[in-house]
Backbone bond lengths (Angstrom), bond angles and torsions (degrees), N, CA, C in turn:
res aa  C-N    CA-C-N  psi(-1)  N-CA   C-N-CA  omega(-1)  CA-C   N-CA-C  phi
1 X - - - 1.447 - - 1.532 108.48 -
2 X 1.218 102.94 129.02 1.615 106.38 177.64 1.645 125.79 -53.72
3 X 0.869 104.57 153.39 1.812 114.88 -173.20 1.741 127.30 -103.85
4 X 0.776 156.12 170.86 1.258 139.39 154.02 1.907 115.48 -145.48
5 X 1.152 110.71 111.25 1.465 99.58 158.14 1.517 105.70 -74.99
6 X 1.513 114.28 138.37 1.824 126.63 164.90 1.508 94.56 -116.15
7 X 1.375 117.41 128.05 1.423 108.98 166.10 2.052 96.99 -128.18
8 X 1.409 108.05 169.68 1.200 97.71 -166.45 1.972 77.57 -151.31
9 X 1.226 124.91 115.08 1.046 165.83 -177.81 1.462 130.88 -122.97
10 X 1.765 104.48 119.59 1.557 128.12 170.79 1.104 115.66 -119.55
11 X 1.470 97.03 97.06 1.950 103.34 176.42 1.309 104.84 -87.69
12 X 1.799 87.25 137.42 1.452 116.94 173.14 1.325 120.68 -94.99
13 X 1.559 116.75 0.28 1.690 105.35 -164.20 1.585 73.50 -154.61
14 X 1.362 158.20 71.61 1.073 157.66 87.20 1.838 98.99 41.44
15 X 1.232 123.34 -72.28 1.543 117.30 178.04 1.678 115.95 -36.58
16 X 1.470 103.81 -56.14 1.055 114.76 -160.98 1.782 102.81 -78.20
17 X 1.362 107.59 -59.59 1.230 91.62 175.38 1.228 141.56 -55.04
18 X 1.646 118.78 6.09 1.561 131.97 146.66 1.666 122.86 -40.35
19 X 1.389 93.58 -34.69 2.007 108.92 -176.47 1.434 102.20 -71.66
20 X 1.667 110.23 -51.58 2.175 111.80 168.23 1.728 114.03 -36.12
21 X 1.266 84.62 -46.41 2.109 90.23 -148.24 1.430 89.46 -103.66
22 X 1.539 132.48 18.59 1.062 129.63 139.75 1.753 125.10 -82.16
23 X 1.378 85.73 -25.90 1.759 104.25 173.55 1.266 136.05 -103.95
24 X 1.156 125.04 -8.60 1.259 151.99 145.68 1.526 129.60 -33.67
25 X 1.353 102.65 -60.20 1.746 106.27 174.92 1.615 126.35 -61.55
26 X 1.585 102.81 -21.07 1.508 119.22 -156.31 1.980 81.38 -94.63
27 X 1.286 112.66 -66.12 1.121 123.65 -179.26 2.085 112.09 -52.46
28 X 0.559 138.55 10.82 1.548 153.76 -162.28 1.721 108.05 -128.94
29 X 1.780 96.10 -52.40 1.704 110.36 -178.90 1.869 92.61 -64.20
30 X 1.055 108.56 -80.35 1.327 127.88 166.13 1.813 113.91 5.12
31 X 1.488 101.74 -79.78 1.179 117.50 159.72 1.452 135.58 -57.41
32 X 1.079 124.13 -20.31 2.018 137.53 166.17 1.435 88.01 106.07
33 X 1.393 132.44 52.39 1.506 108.71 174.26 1.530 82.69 -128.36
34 X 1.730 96.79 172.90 1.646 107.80 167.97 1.721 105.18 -154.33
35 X 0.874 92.50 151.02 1.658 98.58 -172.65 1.526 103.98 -67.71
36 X 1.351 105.93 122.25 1.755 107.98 149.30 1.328 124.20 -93.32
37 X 1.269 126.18 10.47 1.829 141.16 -167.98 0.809 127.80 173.55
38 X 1.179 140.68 91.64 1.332 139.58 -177.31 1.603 101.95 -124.77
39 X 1.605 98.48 93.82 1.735 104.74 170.31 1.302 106.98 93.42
40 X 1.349 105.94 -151.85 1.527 111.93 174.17 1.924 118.64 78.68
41 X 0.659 83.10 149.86 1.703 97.48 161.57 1.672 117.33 -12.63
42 X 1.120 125.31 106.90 1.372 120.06 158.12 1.565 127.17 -130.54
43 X 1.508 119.78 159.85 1.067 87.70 -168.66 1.726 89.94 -160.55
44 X 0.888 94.55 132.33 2.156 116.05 -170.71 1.280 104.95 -66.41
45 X 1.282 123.42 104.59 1.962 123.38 -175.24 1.678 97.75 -113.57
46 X 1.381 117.48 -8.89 1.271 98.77 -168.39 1.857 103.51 -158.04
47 X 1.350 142.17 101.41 1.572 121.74 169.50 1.835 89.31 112.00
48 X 1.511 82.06 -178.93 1.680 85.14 -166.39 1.473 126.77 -112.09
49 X 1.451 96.70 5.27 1.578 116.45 164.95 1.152 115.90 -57.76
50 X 1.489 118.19 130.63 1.612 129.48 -160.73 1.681 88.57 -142.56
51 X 1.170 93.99 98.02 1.750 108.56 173.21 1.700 122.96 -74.30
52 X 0.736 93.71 133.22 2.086 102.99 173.11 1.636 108.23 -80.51
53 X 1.217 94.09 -113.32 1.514 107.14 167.30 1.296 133.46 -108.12
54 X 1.458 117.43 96.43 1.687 131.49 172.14 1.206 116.49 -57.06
55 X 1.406 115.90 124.47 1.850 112.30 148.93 1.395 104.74 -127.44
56 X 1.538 123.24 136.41 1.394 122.48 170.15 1.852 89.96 -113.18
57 X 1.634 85.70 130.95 2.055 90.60 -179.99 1.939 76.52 -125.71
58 X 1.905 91.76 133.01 1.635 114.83 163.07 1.359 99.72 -82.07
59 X 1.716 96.95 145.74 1.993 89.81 155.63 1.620 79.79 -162.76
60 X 1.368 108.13 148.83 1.256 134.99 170.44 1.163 131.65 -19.35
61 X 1.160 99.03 -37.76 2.231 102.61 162.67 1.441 101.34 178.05
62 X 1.033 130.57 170.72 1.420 152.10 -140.44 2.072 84.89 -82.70
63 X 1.124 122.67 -73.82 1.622 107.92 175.83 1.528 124.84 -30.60
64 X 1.055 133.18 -37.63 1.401 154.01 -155.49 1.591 79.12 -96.12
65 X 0.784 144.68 -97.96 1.280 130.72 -171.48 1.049 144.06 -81.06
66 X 1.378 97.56 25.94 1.915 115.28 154.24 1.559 105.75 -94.15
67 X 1.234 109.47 -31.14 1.638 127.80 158.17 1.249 107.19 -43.44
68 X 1.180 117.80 -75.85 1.629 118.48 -177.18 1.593 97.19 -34.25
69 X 1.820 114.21 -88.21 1.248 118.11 -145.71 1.620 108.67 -46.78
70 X 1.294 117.63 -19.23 1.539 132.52 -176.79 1.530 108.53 -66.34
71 X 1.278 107.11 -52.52 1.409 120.64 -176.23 1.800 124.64 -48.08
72 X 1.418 101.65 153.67 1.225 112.81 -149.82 2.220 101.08 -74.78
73 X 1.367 97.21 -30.69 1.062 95.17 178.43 1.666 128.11 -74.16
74 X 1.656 101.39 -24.43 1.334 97.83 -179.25 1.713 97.63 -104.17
75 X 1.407 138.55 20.00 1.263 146.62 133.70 1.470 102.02 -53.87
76 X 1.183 124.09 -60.60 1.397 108.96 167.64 1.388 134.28 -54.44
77 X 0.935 100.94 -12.54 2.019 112.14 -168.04 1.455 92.95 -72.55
78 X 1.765 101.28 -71.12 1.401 131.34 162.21 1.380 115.91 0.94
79 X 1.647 108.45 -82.56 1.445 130.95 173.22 1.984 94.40 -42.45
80 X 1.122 113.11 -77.55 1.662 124.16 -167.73 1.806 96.34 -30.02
81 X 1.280 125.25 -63.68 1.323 129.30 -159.60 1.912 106.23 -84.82
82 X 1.042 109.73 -2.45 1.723 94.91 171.68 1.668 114.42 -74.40
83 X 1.096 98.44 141.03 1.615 123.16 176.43 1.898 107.27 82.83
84 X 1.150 103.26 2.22 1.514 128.44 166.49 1.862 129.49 -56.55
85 X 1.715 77.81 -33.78 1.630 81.36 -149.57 1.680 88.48 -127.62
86 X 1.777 130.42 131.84 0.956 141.29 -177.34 1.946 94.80 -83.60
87 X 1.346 136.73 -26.89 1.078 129.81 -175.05 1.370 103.53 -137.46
88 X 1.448 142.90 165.87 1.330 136.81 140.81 1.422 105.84 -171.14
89 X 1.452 101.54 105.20 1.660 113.28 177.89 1.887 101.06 -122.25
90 X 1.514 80.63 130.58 1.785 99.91 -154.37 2.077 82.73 -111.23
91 X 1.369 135.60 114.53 1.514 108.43 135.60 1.971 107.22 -111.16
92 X 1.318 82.48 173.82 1.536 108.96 162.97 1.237 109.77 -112.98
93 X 1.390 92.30 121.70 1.887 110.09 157.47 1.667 127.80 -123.07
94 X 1.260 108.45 165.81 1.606 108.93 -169.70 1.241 88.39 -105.38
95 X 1.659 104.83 133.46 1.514 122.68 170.38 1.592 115.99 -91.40
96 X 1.653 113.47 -149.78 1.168 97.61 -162.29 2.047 84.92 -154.82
C-alpha cells in the first residue's frame, strides 16, 4: 500500500535551502519515492491551516519510506537544509 511523506515548510534562508532541493531529488530517486508536489499553488477551501510550502513524496509503502528518511543520502539533504527553514513539519501517512 502506498505511502506518503506531506511536509509543509517555511523557509527562512531561501539561499541556503538551494543546497536541500539540490539534494533531495537524487535522495528520493534513491529511496523509491517521487514527488507528487513540490510547491506550487495552494489554496485554503476549508479550516484554518494556512500552508507555506507543500511537498507530498509517494513511495511504495510506509517501510520504503522510513528507509528513505533513514538513509544516508537524505541525512545529507537533512544536514544541507538546517538553519534554512523557519518551520518544517514532515508526517507519513498510509495511502490507499
Amino acid at each position: 500500500m502506498p505511502a506518503y511523506l506531506i511536509a509543509d515548510v517555511k523557509v527562512s534562508n531561501p539561499e541556503q535551502y538551494l543546497g536541500y532541493q539540490a539534494l533531495t531529488p537524487a535522495a528520493i530517486a534513491a529511496g523509491g519515492g517521487e514527488f507528487v508536489v513540490r510547491g506550487g499553488e495552494a489554496e485554503v477551501i476549508e479550516g484554518d491551516w494556512i500552508p507555506n510550502r507543500v511537498v507530498v513524496i509517494r513511495f511504495p509503502d510506509m517501510d520504503t519510506a522510513r528507509k528513505f528518511y533513514d538513509s544516508e543520502l537524505y541525512r545529507a539533504a537533512r544536514a544541507a537544509r538546517a538553519g534554512a527553514t523557519e518551520l518544517f513539519n514532515m508526517i507519513l501517512v498510509q495511502g490507499v
